[in-house]
PQR file with spaces between the fields and no chain letter, atoms N, CA, C, O and H, PARSE charges and radii, in Angstrom:
ATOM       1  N    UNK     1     196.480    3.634  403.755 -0.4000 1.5000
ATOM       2  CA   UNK     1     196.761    2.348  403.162 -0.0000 2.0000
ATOM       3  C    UNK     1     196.561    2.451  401.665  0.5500 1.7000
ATOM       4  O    UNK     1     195.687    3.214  401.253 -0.5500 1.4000
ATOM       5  N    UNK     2     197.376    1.671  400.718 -0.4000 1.5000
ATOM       6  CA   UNK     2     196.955    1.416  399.267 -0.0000 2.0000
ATOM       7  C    UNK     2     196.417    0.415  399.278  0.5500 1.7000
ATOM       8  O    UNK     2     196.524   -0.598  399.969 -0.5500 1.4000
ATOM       9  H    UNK     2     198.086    1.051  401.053  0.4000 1.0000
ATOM      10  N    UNK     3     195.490    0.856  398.060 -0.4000 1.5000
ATOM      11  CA   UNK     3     194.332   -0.545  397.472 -0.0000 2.0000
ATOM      12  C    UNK     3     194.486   -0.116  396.144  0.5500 1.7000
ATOM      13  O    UNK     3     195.273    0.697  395.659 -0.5500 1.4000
ATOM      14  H    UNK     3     195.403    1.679  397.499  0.4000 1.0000
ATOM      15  N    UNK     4     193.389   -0.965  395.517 -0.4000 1.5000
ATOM      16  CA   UNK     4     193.047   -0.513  393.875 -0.0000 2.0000
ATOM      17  C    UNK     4     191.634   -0.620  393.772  0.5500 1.7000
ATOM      18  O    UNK     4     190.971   -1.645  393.930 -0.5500 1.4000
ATOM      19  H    UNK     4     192.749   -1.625  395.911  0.4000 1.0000
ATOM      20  N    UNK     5     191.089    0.899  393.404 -0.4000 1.5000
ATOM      21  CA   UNK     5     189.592    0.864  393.668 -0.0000 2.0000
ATOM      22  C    UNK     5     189.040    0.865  392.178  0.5500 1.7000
ATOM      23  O    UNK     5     189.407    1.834  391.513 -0.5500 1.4000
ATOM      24  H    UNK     5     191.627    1.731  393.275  0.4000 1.0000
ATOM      25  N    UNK     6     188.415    0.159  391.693 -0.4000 1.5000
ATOM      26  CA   UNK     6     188.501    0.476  390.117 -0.0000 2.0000
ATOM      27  C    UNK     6     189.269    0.086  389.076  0.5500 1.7000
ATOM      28  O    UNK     6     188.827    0.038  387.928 -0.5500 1.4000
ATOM      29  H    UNK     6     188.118   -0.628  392.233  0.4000 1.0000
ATOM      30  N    UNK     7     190.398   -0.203  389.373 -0.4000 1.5000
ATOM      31  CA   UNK     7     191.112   -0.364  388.445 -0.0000 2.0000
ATOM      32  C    UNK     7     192.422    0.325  388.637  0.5500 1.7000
ATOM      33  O    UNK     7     193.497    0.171  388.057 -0.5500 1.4000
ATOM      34  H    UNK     7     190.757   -0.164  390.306  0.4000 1.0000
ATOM      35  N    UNK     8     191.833    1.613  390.187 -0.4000 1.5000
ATOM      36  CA   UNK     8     193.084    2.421  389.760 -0.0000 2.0000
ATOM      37  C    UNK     8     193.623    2.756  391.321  0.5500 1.7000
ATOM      38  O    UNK     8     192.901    3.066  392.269 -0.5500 1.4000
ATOM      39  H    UNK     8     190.959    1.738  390.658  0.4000 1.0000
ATOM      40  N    UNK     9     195.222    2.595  391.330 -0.4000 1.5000
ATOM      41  CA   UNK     9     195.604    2.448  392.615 -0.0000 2.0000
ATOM      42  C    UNK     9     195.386    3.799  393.733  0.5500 1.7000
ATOM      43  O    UNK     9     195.636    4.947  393.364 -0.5500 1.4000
ATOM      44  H    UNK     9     195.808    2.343  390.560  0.4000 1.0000
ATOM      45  N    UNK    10     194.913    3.502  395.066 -0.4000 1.5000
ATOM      46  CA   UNK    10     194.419    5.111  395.316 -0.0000 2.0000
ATOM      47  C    UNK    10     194.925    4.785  397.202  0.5500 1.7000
ATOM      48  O    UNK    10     194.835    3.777  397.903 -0.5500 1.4000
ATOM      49  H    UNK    10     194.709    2.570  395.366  0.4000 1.0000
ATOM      50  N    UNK    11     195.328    5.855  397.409 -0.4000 1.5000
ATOM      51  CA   UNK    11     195.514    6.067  398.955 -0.0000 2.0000
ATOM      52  C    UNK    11     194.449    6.146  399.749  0.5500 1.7000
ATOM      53  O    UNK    11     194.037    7.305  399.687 -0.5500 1.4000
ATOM      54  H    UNK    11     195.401    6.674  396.840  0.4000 1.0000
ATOM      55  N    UNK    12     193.677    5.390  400.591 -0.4000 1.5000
ATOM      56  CA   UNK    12     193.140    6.016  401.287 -0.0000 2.0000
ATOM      57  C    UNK    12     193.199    5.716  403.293  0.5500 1.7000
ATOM      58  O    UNK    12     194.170    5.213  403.858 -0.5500 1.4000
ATOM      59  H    UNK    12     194.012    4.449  400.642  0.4000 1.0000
ATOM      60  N    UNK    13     191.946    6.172  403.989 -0.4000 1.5000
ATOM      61  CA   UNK    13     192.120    6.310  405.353 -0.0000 2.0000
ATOM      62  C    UNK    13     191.251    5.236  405.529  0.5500 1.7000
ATOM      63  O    UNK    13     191.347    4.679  406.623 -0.5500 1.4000
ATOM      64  H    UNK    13     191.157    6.581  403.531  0.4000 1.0000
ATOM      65  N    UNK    14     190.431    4.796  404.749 -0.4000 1.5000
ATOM      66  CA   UNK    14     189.497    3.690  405.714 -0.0000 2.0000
ATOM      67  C    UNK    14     190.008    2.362  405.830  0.5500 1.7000
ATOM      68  O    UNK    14     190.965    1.855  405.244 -0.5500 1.4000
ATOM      69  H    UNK    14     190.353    5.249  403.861  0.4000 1.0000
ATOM      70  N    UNK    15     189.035    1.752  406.882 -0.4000 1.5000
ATOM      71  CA   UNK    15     189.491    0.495  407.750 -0.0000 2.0000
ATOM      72  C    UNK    15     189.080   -0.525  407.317  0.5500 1.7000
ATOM      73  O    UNK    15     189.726   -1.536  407.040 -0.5500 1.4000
ATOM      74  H    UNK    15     188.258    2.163  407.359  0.4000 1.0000
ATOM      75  N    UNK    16     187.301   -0.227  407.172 -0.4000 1.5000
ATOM      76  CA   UNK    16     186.487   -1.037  406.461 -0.0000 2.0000
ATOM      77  C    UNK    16     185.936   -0.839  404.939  0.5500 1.7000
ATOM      78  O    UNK    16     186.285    0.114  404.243 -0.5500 1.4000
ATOM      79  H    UNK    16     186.776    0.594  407.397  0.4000 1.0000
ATOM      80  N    UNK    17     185.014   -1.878  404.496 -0.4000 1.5000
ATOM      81  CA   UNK    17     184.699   -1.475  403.002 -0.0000 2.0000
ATOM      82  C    UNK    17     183.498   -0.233  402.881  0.5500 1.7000
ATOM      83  O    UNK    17     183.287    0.474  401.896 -0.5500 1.4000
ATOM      84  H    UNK    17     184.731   -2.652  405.061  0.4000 1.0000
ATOM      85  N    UNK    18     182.688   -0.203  404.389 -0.4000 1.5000
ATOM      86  CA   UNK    18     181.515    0.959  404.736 -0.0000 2.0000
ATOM      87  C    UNK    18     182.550    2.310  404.525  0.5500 1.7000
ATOM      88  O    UNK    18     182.471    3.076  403.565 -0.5500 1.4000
ATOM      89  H    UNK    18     182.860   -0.777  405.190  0.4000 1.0000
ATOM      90  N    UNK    19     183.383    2.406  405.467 -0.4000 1.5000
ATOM      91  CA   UNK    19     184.172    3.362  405.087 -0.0000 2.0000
ATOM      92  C    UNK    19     184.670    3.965  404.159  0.5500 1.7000
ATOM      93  O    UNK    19     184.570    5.192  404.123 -0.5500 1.4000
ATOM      94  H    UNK    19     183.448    1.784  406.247  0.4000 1.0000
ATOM      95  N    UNK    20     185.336    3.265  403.170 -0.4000 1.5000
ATOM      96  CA   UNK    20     186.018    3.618  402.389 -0.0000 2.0000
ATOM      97  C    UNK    20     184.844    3.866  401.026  0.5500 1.7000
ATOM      98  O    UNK    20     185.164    4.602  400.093 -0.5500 1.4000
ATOM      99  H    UNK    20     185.417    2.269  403.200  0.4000 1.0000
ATOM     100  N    UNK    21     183.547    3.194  401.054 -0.4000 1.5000
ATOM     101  CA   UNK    21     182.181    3.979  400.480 -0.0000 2.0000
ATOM     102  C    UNK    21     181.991    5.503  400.784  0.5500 1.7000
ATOM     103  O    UNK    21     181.996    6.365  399.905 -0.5500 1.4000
ATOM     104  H    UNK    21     183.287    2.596  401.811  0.4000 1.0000
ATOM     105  N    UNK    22     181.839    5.721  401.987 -0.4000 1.5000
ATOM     106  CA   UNK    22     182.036    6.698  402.403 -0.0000 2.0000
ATOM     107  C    UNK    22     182.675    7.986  402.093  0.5500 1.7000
ATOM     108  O    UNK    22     182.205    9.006  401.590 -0.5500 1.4000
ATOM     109  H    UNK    22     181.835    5.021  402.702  0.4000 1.0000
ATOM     110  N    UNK    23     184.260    7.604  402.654 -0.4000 1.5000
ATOM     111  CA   UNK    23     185.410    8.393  401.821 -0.0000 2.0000
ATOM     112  C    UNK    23     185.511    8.684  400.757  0.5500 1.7000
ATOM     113  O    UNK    23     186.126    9.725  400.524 -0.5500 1.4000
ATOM     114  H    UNK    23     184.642    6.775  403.063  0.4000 1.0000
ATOM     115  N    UNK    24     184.891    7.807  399.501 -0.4000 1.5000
ATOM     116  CA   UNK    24     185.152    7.692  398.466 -0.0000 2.0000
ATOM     117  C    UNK    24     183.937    8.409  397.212  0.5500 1.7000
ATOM     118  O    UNK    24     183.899    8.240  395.994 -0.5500 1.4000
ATOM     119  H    UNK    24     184.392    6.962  399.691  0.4000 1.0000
ATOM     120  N    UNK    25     182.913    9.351  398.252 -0.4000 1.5000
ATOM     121  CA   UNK    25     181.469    9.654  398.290 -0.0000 2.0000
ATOM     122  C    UNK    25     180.551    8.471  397.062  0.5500 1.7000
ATOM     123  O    UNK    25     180.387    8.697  395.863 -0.5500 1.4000
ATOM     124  H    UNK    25     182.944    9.488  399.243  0.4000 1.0000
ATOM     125  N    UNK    26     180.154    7.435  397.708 -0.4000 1.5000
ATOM     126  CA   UNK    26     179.620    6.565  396.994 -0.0000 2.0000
ATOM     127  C    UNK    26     178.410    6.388  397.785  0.5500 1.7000
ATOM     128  O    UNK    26     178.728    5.771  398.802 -0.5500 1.4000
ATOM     129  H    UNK    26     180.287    7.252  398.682  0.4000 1.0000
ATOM     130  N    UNK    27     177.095    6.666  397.774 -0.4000 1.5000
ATOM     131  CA   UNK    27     175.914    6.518  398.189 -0.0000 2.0000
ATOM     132  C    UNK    27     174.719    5.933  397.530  0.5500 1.7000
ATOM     133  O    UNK    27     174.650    5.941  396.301 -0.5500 1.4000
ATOM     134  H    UNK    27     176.837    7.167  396.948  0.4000 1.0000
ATOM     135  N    UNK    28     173.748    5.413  398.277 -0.4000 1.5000
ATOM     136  CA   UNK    28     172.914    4.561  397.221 -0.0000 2.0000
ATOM     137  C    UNK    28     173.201    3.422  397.118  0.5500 1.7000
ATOM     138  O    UNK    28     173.918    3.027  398.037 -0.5500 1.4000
ATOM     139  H    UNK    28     173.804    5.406  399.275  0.4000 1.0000
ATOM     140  N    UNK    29     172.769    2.190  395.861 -0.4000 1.5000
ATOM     141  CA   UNK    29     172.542    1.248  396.098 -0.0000 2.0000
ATOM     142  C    UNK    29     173.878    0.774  394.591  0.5500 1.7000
ATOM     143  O    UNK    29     173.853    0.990  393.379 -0.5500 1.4000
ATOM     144  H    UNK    29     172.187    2.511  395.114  0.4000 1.0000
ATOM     145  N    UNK    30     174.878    0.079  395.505 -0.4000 1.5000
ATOM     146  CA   UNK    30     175.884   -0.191  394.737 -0.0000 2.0000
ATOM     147  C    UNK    30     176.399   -1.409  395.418  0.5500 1.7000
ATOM     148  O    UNK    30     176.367   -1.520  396.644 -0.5500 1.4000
ATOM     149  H    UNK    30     174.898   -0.097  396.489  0.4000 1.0000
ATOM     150  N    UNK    31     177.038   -2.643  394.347 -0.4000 1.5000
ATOM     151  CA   UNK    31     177.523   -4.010  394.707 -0.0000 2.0000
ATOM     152  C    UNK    31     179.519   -3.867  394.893  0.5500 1.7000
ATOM     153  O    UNK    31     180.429   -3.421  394.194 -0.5500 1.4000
ATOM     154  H    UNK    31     177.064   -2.554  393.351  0.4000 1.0000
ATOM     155  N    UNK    32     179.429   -4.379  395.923 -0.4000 1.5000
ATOM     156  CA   UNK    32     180.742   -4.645  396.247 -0.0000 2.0000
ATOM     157  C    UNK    32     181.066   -5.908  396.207  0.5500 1.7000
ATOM     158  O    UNK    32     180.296   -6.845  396.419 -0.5500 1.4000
ATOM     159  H    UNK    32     178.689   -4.742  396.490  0.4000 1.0000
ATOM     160  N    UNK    33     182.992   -6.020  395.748 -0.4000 1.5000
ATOM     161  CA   UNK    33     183.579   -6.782  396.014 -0.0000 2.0000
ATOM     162  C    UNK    33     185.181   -6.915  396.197  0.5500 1.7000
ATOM     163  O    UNK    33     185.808   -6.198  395.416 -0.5500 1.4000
ATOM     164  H    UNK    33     183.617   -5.259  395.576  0.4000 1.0000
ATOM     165  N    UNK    34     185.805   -7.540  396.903 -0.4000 1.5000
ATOM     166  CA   UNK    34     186.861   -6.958  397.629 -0.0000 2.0000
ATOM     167  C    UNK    34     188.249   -8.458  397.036  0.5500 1.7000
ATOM     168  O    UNK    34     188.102   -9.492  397.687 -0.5500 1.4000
ATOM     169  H    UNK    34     185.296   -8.123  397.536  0.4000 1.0000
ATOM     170  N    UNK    35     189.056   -8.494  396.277 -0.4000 1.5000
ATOM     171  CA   UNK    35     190.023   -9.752  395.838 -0.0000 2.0000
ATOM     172  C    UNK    35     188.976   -9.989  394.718  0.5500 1.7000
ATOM     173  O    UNK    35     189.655   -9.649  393.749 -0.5500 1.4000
ATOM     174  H    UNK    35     189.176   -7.654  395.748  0.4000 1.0000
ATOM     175  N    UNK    36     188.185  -10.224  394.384 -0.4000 1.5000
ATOM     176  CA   UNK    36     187.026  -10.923  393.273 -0.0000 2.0000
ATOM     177  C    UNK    36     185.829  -11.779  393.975  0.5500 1.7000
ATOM     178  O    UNK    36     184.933  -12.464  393.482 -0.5500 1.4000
ATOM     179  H    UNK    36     187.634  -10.501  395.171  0.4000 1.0000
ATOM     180  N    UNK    37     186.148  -11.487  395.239 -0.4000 1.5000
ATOM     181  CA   UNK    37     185.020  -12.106  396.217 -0.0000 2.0000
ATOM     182  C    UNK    37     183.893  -10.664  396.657  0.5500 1.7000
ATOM     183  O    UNK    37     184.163   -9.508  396.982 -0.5500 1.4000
ATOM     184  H    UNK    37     186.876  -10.931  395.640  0.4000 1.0000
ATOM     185  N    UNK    38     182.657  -11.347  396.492 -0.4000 1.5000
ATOM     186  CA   UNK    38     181.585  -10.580  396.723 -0.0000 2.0000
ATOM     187  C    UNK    38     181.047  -10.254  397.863  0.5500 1.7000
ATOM     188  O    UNK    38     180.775  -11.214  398.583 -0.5500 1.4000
ATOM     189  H    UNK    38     182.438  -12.287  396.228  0.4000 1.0000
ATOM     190  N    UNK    39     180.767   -9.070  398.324 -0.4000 1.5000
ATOM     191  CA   UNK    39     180.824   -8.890  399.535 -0.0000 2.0000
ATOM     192  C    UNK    39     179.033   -7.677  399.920  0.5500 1.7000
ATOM     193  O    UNK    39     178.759   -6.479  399.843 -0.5500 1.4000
ATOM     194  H    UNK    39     180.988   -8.289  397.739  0.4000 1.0000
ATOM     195  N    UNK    40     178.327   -8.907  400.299 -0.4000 1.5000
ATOM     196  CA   UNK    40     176.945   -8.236  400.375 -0.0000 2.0000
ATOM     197  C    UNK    40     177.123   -6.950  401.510  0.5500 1.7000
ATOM     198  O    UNK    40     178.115   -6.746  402.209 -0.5500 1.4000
ATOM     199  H    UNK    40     178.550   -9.880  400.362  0.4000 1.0000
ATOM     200  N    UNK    41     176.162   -6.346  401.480 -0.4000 1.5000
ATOM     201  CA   UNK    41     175.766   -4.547  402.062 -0.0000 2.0000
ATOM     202  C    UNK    41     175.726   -5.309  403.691  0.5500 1.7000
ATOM     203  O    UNK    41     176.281   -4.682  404.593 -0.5500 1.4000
ATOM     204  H    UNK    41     175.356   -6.512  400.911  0.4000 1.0000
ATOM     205  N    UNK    42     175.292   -6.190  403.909 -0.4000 1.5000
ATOM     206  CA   UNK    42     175.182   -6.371  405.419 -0.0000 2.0000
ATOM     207  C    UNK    42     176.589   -6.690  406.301  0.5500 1.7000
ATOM     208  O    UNK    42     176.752   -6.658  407.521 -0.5500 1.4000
ATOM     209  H    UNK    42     174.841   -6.700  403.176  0.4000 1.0000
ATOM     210  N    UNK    43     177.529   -7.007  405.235 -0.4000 1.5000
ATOM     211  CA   UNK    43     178.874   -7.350  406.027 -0.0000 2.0000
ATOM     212  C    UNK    43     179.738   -6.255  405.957  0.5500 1.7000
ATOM     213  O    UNK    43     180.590   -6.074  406.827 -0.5500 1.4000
ATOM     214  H    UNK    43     177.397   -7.033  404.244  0.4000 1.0000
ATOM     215  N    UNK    44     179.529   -5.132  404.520 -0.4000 1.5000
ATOM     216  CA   UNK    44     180.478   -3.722  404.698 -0.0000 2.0000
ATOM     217  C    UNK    44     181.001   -3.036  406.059  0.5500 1.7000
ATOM     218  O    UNK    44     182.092   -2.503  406.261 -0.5500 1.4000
ATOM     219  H    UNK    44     178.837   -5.279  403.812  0.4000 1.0000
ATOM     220  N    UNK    45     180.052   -3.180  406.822 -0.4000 1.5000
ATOM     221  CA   UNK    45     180.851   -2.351  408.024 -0.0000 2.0000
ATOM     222  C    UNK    45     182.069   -3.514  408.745  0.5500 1.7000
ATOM     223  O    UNK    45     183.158   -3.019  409.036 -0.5500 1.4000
ATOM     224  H    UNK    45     179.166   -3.612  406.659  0.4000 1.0000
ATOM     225  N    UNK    46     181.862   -4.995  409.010 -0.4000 1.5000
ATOM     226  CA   UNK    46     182.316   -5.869  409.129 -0.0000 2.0000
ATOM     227  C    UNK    46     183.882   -6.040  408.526  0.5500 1.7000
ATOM     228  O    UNK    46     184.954   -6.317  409.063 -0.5500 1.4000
ATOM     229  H    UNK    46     180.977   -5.397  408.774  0.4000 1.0000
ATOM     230  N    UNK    47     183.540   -5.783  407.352 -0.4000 1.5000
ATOM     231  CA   UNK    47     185.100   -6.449  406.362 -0.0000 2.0000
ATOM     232  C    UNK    47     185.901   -5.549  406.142  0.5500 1.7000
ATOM     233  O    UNK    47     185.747   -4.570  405.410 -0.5500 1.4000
ATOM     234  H    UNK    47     182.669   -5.558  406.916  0.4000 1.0000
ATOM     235  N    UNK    48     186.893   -5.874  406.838 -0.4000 1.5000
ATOM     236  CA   UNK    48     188.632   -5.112  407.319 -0.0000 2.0000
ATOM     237  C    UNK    48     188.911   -5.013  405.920  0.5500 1.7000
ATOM     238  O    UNK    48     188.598   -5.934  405.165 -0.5500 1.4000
ATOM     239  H    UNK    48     187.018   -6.668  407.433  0.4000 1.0000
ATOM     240  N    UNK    49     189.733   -3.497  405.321 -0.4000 1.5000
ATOM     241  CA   UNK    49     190.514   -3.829  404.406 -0.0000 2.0000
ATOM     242  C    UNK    49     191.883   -4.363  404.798  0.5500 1.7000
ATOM     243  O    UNK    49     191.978   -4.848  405.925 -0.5500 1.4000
ATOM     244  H    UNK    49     189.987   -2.749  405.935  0.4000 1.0000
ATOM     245  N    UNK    50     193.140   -4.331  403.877 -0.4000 1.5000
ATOM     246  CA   UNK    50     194.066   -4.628  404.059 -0.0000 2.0000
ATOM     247  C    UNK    50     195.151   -4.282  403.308  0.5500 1.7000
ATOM     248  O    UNK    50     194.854   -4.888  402.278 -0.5500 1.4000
ATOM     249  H    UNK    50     193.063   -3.937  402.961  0.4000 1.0000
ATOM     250  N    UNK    51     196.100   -3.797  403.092 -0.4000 1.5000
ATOM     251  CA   UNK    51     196.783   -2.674  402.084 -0.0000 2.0000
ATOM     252  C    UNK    51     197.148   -3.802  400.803  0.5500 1.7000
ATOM     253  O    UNK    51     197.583   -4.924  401.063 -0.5500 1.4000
ATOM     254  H    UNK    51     196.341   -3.306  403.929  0.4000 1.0000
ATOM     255  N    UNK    52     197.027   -3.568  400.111 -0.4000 1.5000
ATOM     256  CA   UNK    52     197.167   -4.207  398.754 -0.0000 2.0000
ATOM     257  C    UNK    52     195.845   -4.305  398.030  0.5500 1.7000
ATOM     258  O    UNK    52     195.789   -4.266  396.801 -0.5500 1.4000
ATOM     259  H    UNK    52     196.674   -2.657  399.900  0.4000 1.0000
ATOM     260  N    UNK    53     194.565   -4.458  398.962 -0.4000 1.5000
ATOM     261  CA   UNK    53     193.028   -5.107  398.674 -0.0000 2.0000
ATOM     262  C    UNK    53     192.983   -4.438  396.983  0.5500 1.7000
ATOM     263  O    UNK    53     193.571   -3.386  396.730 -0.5500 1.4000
ATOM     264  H    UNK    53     194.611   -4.489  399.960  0.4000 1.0000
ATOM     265  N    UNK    54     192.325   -5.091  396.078 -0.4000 1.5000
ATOM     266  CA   UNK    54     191.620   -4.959  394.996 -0.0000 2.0000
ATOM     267  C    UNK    54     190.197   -4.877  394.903  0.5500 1.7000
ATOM     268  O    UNK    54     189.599   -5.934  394.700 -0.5500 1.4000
ATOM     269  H    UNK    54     191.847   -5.945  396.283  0.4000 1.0000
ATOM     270  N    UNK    55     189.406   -3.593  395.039 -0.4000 1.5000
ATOM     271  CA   UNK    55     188.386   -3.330  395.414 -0.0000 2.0000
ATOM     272  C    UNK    55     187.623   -2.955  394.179  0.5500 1.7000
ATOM     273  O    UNK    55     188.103   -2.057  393.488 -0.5500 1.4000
ATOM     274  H    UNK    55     189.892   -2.735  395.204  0.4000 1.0000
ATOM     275  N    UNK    56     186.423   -3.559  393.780 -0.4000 1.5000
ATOM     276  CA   UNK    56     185.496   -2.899  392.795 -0.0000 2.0000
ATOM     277  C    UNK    56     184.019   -2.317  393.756  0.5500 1.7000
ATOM     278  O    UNK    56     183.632   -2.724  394.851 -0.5500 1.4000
ATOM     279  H    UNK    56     186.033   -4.289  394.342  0.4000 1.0000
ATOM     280  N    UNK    57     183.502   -1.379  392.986 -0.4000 1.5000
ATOM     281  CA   UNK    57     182.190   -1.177  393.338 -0.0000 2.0000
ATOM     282  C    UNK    57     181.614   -0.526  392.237  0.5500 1.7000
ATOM     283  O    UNK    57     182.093    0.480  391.714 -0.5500 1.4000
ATOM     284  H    UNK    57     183.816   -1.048  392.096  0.4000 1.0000
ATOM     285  N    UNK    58     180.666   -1.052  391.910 -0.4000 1.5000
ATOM     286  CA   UNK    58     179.684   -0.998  390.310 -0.0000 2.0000
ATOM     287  C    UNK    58     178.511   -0.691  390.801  0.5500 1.7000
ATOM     288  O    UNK    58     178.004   -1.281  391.755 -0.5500 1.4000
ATOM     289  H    UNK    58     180.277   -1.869  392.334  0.4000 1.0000
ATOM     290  N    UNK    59     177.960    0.319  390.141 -0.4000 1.5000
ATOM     291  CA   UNK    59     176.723    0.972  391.020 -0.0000 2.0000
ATOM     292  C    UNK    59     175.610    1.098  389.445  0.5500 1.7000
ATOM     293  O    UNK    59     176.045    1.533  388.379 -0.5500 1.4000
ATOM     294  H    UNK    59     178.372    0.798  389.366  0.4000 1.0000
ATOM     295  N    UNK    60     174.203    0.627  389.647 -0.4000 1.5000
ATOM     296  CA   UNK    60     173.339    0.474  388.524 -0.0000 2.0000
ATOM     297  C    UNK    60     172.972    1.672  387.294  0.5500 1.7000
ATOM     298  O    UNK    60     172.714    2.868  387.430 -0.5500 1.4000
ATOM     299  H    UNK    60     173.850    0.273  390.513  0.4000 1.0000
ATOM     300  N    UNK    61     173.052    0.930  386.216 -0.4000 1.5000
ATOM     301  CA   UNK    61     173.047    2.585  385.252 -0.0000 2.0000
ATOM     302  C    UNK    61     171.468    2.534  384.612  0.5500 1.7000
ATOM     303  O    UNK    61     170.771    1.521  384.668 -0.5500 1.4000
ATOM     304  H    UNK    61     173.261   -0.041  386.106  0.4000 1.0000
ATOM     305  N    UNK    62     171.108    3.609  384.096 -0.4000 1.5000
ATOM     306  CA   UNK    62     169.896    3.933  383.620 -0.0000 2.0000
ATOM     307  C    UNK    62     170.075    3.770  382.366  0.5500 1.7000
ATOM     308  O    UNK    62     171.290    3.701  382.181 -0.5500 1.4000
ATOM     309  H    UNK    62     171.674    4.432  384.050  0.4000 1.0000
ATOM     310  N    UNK    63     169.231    3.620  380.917 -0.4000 1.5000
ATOM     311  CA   UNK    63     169.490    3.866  380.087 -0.0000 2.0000
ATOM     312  C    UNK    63     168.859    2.580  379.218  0.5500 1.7000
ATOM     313  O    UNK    63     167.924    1.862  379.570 -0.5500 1.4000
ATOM     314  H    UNK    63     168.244    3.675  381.067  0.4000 1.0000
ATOM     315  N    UNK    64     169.794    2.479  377.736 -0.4000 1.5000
ATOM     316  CA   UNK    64     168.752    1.714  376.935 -0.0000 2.0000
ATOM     317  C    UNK    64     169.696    1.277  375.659  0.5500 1.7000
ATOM     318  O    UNK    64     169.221    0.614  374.738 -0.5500 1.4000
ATOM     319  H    UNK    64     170.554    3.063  377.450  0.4000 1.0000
């Protein structure tokens, strides 16, 4: 299916948003959201993508 992960349009195999973390090797503690709607860590395995989806995931930076 196509989505846009980032900003940038990308092929992938997953179903859900857990998945496509996964696929996408993203581990650790990072915020999702899927259209511009926010989508907490307890519903990821839950929420179907859908080919077009606009997906961000922003993960915390260190620094100063």
């Amino acid at each position: 299916m196509k989505i846009v992960l980032n900003g940038a349009p990308r092929e992938v195999r997953a179903t859900t948003l857990t998945e496509l973390l996964e696929e996408c090797g993203y581990s650790g503690r990072v915020a999702t959201a899927v259209n511009e709607d926010f989508v907490p860590s307890s519903l990821r395995l839950v929420h179907k993508l859908a080919d077009g989806d606009r997906v961000e995931v922003v993960a915390p930076m260190q620094g100063g």
